[in-house]
C-alpha positions in Angstrom: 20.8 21.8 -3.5 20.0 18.4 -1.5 17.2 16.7 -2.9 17.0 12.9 -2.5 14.1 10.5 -3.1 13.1 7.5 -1.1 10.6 4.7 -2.3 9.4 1.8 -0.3 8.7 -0.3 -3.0 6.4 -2.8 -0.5 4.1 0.2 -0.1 4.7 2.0 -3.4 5.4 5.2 -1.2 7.7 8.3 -1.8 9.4 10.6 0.5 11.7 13.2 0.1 14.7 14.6 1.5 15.2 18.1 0.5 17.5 20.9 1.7 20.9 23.3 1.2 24.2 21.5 1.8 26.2 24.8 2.1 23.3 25.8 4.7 23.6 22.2 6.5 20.0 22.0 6.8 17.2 20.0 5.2 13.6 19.0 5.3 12.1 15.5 5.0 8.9 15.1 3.5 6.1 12.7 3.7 8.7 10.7 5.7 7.9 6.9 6.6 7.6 5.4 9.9 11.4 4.1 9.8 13.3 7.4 9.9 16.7 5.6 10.2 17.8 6.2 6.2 17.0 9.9 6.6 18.8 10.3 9.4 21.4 8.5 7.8 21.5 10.5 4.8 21.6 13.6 6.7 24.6 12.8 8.5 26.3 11.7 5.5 25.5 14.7 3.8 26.4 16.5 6.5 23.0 18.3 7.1 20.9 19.2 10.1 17.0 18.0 9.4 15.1 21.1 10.8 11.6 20.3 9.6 8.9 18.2 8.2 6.5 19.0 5.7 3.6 16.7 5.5 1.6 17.0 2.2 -1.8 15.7 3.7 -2.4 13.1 6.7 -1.7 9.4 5.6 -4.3 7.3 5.1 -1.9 4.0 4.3 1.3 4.2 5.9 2.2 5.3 9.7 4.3 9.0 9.0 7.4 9.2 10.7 6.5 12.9 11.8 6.1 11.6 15.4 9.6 9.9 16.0 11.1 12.7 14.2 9.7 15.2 16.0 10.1 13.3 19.7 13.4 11.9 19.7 14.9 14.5 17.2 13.2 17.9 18.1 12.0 18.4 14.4 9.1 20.9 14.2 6.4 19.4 12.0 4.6 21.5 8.8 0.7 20.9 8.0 -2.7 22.5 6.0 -4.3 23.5 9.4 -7.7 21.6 7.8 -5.7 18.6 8.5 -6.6 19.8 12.0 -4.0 17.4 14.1 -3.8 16.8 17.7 0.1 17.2 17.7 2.1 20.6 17.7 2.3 22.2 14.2 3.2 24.9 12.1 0.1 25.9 9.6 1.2 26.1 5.7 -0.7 28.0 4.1 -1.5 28.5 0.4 1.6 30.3 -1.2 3.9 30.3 1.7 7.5 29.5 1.8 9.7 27.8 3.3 13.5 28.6 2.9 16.3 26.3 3.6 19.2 28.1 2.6 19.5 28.7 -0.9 16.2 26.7 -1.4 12.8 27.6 -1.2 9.4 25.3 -0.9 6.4 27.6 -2.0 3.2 25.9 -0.7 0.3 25.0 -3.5 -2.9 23.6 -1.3 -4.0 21.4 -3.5 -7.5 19.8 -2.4 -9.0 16.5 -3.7 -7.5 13.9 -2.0 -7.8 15.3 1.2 -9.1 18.6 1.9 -5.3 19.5 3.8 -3.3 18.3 0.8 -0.8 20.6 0.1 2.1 20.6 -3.3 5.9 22.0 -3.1 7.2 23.7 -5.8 10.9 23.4 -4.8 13.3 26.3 -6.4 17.1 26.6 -6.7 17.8 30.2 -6.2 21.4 29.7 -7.0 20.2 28.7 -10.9 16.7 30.5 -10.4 13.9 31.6 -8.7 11.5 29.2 -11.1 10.4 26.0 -9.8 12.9 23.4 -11.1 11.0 20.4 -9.5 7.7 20.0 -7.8 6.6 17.4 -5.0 2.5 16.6 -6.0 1.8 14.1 -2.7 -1.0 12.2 -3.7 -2.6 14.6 -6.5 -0.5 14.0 -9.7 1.2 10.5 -10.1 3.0 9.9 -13.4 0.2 8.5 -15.6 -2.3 9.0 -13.1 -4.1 11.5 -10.5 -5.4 10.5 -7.0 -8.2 8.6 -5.9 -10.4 11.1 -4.5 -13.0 8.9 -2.1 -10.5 8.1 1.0 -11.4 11.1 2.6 -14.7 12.9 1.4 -17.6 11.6 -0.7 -15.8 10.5 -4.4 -17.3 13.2 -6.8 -17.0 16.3 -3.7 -13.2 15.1 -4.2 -13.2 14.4 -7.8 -14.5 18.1 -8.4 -11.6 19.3 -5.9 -8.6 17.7 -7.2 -9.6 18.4 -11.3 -9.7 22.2 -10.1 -6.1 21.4 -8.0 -4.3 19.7 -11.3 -5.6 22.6 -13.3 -3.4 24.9 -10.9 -0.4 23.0 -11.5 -0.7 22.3 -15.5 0.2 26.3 -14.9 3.7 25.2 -14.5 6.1 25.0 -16.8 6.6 21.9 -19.4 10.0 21.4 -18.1 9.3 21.0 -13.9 10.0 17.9 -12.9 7.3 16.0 -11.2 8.2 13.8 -8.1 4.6 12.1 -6.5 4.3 10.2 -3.4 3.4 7.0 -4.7 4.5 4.6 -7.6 2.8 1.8 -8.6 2.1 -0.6 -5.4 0.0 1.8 -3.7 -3.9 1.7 -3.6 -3.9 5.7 -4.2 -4.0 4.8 -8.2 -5.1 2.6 -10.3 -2.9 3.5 -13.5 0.3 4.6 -12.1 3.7 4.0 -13.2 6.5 2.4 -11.8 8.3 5.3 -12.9 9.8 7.3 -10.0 9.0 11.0 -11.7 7.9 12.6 -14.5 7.6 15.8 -15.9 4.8 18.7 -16.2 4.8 18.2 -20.2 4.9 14.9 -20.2 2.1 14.4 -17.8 0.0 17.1 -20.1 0.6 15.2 -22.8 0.0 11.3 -21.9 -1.6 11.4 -19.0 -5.2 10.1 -18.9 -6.6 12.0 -16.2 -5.6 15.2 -18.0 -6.7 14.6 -20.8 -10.2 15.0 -19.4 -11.2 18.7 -19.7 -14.2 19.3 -18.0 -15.1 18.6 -14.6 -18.1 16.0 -15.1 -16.1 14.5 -17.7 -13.3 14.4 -15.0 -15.4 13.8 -11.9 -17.5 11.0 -13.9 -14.2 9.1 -14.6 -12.3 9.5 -11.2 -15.2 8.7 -9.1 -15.8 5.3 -10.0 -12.8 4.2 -8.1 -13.2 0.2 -7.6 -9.2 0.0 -5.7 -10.1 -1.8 -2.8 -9.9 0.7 0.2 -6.8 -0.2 2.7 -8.8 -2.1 5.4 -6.9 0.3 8.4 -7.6 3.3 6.8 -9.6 5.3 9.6 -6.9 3.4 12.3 -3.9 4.8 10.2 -5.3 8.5 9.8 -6.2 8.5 13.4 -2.2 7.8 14.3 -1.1 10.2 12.2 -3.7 13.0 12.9 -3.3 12.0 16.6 -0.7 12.5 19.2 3.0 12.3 18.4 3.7 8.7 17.9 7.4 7.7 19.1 9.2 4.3 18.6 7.4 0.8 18.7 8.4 -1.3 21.5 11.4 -4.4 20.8 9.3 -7.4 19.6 10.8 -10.4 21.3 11.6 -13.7 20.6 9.2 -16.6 21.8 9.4 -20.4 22.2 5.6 -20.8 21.4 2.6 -18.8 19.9 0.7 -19.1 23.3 -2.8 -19.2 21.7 -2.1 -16.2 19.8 -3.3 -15.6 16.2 -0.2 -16.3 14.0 1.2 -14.6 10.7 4.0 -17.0 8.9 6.0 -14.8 6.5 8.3 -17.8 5.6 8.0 -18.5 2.2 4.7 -20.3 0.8 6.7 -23.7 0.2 7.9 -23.7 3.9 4.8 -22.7 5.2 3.4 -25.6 3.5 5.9 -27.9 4.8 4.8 -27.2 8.3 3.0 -24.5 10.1 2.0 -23.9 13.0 -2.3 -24.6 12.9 -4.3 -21.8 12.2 -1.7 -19.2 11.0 -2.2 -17.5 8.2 0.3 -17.3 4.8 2.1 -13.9 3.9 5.5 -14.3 2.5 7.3 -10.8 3.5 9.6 -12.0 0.4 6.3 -11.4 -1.9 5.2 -8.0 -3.1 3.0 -5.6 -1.3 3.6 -7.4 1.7 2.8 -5.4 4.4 -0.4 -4.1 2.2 -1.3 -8.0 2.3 -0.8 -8.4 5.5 -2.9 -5.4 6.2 -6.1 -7.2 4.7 -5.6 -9.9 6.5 -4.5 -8.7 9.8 -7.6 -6.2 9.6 -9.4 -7.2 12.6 -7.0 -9.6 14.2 -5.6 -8.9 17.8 -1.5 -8.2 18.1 0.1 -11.3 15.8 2.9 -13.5 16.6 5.2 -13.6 13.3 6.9 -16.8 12.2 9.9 -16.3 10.0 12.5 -18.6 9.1 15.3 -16.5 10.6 15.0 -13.1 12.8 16.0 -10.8 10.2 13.2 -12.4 8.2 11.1 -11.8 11.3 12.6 -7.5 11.6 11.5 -7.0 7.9 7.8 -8.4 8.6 8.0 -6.3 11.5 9.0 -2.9 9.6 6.3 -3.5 7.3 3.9 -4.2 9.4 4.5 -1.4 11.6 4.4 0.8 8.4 0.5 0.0 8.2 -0.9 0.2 11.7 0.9 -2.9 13.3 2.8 -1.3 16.0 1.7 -3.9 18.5 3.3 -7.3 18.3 3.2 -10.4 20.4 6.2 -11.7 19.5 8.6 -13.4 17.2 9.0 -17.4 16.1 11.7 -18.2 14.6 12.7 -21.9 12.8 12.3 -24.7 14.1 9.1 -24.4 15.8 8.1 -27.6 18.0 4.1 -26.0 17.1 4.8 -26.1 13.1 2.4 -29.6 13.0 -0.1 -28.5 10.1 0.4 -28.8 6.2 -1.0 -27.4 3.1 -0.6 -29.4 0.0 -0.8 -26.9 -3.0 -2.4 -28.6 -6.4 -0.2 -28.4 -9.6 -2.3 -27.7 -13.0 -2.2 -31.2 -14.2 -3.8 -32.2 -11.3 -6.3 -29.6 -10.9 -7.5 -30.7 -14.6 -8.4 -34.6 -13.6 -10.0 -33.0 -10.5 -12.3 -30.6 -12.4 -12.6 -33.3 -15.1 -14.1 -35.5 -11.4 -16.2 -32.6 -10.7 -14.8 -33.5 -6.8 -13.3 -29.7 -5.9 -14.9 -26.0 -6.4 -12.6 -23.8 -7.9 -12.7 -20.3 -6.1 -11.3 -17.1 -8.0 -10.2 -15.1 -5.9 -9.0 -11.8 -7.9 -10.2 -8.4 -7.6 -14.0 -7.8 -9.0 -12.5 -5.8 -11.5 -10.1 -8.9 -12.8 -13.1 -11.4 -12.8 -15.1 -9.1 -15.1 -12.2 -8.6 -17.5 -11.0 -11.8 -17.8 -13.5 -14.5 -16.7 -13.3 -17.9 -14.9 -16.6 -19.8 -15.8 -17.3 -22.5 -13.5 -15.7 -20.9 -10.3 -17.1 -19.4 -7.2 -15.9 -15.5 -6.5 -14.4 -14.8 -3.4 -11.5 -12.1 -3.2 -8.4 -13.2 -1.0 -8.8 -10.2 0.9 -12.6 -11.5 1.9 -11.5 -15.0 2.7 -12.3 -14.9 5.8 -15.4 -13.0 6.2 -16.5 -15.2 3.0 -15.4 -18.6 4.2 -19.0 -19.6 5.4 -20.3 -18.8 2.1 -17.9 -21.3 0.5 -18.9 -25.4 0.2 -18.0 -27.7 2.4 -18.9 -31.0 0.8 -16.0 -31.1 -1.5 -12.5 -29.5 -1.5 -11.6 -25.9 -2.5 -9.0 -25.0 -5.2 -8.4 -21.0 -4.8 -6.8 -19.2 -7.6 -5.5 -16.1 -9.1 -3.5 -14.4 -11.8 -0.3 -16.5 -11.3 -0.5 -18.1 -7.3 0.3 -15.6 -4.2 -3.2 -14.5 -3.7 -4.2 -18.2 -3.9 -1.9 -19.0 -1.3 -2.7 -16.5 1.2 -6.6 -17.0 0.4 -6.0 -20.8 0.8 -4.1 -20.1 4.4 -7.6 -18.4 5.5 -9.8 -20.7 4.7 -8.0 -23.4 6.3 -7.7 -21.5 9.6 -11.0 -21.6 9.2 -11.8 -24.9 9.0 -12.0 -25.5 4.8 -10.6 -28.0 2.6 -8.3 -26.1 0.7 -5.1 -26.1 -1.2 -4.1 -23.4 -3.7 -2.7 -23.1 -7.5 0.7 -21.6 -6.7 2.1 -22.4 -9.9 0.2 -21.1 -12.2 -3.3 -19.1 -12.4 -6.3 -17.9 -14.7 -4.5 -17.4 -17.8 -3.1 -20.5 -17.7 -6.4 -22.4 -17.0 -8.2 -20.6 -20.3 -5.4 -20.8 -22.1 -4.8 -24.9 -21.4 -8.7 -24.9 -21.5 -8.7 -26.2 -18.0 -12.4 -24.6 -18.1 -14.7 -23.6 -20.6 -14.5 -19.8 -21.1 -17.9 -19.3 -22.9 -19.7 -21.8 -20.5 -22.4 -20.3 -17.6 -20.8 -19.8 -14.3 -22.8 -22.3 -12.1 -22.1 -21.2 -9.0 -23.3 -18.6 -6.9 -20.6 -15.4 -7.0 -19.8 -14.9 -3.5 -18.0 -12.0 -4.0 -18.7 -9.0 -1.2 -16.5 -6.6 -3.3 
């Protein structure tokens, strides 16, 4: 048996490479919009790919299935309530699929989506039991799927309890492999862990341990993981048409006008960038998610990287949200790169509070703010900036922050596009403020929250 695992650890996404070496043929599933390491594997593993299975249709990454199946013949596998515009073979609950000596029986598992669909993957050279079993985005380790991308929350939260009761009826001893680790915005509790095991997930998983379906739908419901801000776009692509390759992006001399994205890291972006761009380092984590927030409503970006293979990995991740349209590349030095942004250090944030001459904006998650407070701050999430900049005071300078400074950054970038006095606390963030009692923790927040989360 072939069976190889894939994470993108920008996205927090799993995919899976599954098939018979003595057969020479495999299947890929829930494969990403770069196919090339699949294709890669196959060859090296000497296998032919002859399908994909698709567990449900993607609301946060762009599949694959469409290269795959346009510039490689591969015949693509789908819950026929996923109801696709593209050529597909139906699953169906309890069918099978056989490559060689190993068999994929078909669990429809609704909740998440109404299409999702498990695999219970069997050796049948050791057994005909399920030895492992691919759960998609219905059981993650230490957590079950948000159920409100797709239906109303508690019509999903009733599907998927009834969907994880059907596979606690597996053995202890299956193996669990999900299609997301932490990163993704499909759990809120997940673990970095790549898999897990039907026991242990019985045992020590929260959303188990919840045995009755209010109890279960009461909890799951209240979902407060910001949505991915191309959701509909994404599940269009991938319900829609075979999507192929994304055109070569090409190198320019100057942004033209156009809207720019600098993925160069923070400090070089506040060196010198070109006026107007806006800040997401494709060195940080959950880049291209990032970059998705930002990018939500903006026309085709040109990127500005430091070198061009900075430049192709900004491009891959942004491709695997959406992005497929580009306007170009910038690479170092940029004749353009004329505006600064001077980040604030603690000490100095502390005289300047102390002056009462800059608003401090938070700019965590709702869900942050209320567990750990800021008092005397203004509430803007980064992801809002820019909808929320108006809001925001203009009669003294801005000081964003977060829980330790890359939010801040990227929030500060966006309201400087858009005309603000703002500079960022990169090094450092909230804990360090209460804990240097840089603010008052107990003290009334005076400011209106202008939070739209």
């Amino acid at each position: 048996m072939l069976f190889r695992q894939f994470v993108d650890d920008d996205l927090g996404c799993a995919s899976y490479l599954v098939g018979c070496e003595d057969a020479g043929e495999a299947v890929v599933v829930d494969p990403a919009y770069a196919i090339e390491h699949y294709l890669d594997e196959a060859e090296r593993r000497e296998v032919r790919i002859v399908r994909v299975l698709e567990t449900h249709t993607h609301a946060d990454h762009v599949s694959g299935h469409g290269r795959l199946a346009l510039e490689h013949g591969v015949p693509v596998s789908v819950h026929p309530l996923a109801e696709p515009d593209y050529p597909f073979d139906p699953l169906a609950d309890g069918g099978e699929i056989r490559v060689g000596n190993v068999s994929l029986r078909v669990i429809h598992t609704p909740g998440h989506r109404p299409e999702h669909c498990c695999f219970a993957v069997a050796d049948r050279t050791r057994a005909d039991e399920p030895w492992l079993l691919l759960t998609g985005d219905s059981l993650f380790v230490g957590d079950a799927a948000r159920p409100d991308l797709a239906v109303e929350a508690r019509e999903g939260a009733g599907g998927l309890f009834r969907s994880l009761r059907r596979l606690l009826e597996l053995a202890d001893g299956v193996e669990v492999y999900p299609g997301h680790v932490a990163g993704s915005l499909c759990g809120k509790g997940m673990s970095s862990k790549a898999s897990t095991t039907i026991g242990f997930e019985r045992r020590f998983n929260p959303a188990l341990a919840l045995a009755t379906v209010q109890a279960f739908v009461d909890e799951s419901a209240s979902v407060s993981t910001p949505k991915p801000p191309n959701l509909e776009r994404i599940v269009e692509l991938n319900r829609g048409p075979f999507l192929g390759a994304a055109p070569h992006v090409a190198e320019l001399e100057g942004s033209g006008g156009a809207a720019v994205l600098d993925v160069r890291p923070f400090d070089r972006f506040a060196a010198g960038h070109v006026p107007g761009a806006l800040s997401v380092p494709v060195s940080g984590h959950s880049f291209a998610t990032k970059a998705g927030f930002v990018l939500s409503t903006a026309p085709a970006p040109v990127i500005h990287a430091s070198t061009r293979s900075e430049g192709e990995r900004a491009i891959s991740g942004l491709r695997s949200v959406g992005f497929l349209e580009l306007a170009g590349v910038l690479v170092d030095p940029v004749a353009e790169a004329t505006a600064t942004l001077v980040p604030v250090e603690l000490a100095e944030l502390e005289a300047l509070l102390a002056a009462g001459t800059v608003e401090l904006v938070d700019v965590r998650e709702a869900d942050e703010r209320a567990e750990t407070p800021l008092p005397e701050s203004s509430h803007l999430p980064y992801r809002l900036a820019g909808e929320g900049a108006g809001s925001l005071p203009t009669d003294r300078a801005l000081v964003t922050v977060c829980e330790s400074g890359p939010r801040a950054a990227i929030a500060a970038s966006i309201l400087a596009a858009h005309g603000l006095d703002a500079r960022p606390l990169v090094h450092g963030g909230v804990p360090d403020l209460l804990a240097r009692g840089t603010v008052e923790r107990t003290s009334r927040i005076r400011h209106e929250d202008v939070s739209h989360a």
